[in-house]
N, C-alpha and C positions, 0 to 999 in steps of 0.2 A: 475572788478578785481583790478584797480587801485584808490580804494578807498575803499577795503579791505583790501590792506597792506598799506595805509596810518595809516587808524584804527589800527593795529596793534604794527608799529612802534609810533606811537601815544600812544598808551599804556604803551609799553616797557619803554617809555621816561618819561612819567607820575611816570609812579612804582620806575626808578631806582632814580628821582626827592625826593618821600616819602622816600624811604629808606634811599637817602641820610641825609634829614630832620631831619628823626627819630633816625640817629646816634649820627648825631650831638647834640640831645637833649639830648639823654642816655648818651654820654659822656661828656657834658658840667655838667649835675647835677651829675656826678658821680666826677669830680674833685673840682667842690664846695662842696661837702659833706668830701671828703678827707682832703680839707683847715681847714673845719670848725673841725672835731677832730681831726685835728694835733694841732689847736689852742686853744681845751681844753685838748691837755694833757699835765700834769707838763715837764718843762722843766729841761733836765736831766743838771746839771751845772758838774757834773765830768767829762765828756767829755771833756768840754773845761779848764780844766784846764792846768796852764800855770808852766811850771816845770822850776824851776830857770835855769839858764845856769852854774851857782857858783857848783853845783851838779856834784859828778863824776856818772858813767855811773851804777855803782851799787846803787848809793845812787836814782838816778833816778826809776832804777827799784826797788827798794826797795818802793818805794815814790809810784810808781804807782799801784804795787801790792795790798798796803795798801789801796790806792782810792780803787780800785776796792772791794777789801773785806772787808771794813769799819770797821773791827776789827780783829786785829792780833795777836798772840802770838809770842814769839821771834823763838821755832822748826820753822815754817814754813818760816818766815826770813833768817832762815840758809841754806834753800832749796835754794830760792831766790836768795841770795846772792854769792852763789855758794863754789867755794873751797876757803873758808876764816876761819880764826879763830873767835873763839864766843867772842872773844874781837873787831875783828878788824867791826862786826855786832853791838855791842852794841857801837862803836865810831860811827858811820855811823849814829845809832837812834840819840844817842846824836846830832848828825852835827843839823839831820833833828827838833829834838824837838827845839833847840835854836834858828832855822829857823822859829819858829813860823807853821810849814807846819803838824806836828803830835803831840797826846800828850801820855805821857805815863803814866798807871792808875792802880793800884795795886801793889802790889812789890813780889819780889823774883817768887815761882812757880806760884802766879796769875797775874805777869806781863801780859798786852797786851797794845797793840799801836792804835791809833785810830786816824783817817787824821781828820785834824781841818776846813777845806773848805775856806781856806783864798786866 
């Protein structure tokens, strides 16, 4: 009798031995697979874009809205921008295009704005 429940905690030990094995295999290739297409895919650089400090808090968000939607019309700037006049929105682009940071490209109703990635 006591070398039938050897045998079988001998087992038990054995099995939980594999499975631990077998874990570790599944998840060791499953986060080298992870590495390897996170290092073929393009690297998003708007992210890390670096927003002057010189910028007020509207002109920021104004700045960032633009990254993100790579091309803007001045209506939706006004949303952005919040309760301001549509002059004090076009000083703001202005600030931002002489900044080097957006450019502006058509005129009058085909104006839109468009972030330069510098």
């Amino acid at each position: 009798m006591g070398d039938l429940s050897f045998l079988w905690i001998f087992l038990i030990i054995v099995t939980c031995g594999f499975g631990a094995i077998l874990y570790l295999l599944v998840t060791h290739d499953s986060e080298e697979l992870g590495e390897k297409k996170m290092a073929s895919k393009p690297v998003d650089t708007t992210s890390k874009v670096v927003i002057d400090k010189d910028l007020t808090e509207r002109q920021r968000n104004i700045l960032t809205y633009v990254i993100e939607k790579k091309m803007v019309k001045p209506p939706e700037l006004r949303k952005i921008a919040g309760d301001v006049s549509n002059r004090t929105v076009r000083r703001d682009m202005g600030v931002l295009i002489d900044k080097g940071l957006i450019s502006q490209e058509g005129s009058t109703k085909s104006t839109y704005y468009r972030y330069l990635g510098k």
